[in-house]
N, C-alpha and C positions, 0 to 999 in steps of 0.2 A: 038681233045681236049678230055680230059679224066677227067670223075667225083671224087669229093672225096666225104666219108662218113661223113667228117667234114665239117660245115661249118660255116660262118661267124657270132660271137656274142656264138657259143657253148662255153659249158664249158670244158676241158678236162684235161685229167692226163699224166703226159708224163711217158713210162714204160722203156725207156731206157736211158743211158748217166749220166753228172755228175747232170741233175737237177731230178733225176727219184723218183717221187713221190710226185712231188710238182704238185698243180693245178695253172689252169691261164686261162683266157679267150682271144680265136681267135679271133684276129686283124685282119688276113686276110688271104688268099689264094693264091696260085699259082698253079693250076690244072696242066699247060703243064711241071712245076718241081715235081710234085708231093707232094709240101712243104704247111707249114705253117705257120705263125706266131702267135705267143701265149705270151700273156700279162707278163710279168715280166721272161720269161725262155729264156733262152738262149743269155745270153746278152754277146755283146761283146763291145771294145772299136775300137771307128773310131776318126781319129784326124780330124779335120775339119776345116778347110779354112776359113777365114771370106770373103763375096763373095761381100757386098757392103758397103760403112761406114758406120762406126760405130755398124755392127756387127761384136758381138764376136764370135772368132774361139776358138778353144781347145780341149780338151779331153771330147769326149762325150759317154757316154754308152750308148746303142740302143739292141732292139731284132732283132735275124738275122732269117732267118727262119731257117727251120727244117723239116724232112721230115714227111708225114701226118702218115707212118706208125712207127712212134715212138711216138703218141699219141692214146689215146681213149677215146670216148666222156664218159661224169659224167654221171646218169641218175638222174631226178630231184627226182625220187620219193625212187629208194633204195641206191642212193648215194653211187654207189659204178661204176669201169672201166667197162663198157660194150661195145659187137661188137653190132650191128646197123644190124637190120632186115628189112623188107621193106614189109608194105600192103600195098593191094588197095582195097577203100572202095570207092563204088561208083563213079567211075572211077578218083579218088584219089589216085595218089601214097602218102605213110608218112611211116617215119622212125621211129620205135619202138625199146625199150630196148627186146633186148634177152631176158634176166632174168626174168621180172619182166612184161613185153608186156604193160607196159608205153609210151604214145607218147612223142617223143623229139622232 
């Protein structure tokens, strides 16, 4: 199983594809695909089945994921895409802004 630098409830910026630029906050992860999913990007349409009565099926839009290296996490404090550094303070691993050495 393999780590990402993203994780779940972060904020981030997607830097490539047709949504590149736009922010969204991680729904979720998939560490063994290396993907993400990310609040309002990447949405496609699935047609869907109604599966007991009286629900409705039809055309639904949903986020599909994405891979983690076509995002980067926001940093709260200089709001801008930064890579993800890593202290340890007091036998504490935590993830810091590069830039700016803000905790995220």
């Amino acid at each position: 199983m393999t780590s990402l630098n993203v994780k779940k409830g972060d904020t981030v910026v997607v830097l490539s594809g047709k949504d590149k630029g736009k922010q969204g906050k991680v729904l979720g992860t998939v560490p063994a695909e290396r993907k993400v999913v990310v609040e309002g990007i990447n949405m496609v349409t699935c047609h869907v089945k109604p599966r007991k009565q009286g629900e409705e099926g039809g055309i639904v839009k949903r986020e599909a994921a994405m891979y983690a290296s076509k995002v980067q996490v926001v940093c709260p404090k200089c709001g801008k895409g930064t890579r993800i550094a890593h202290k340890i303070e007091n036998g504490k691993k935590s993830r810091v802004c590069k830039h700016c050495g803000a905790e995220l």
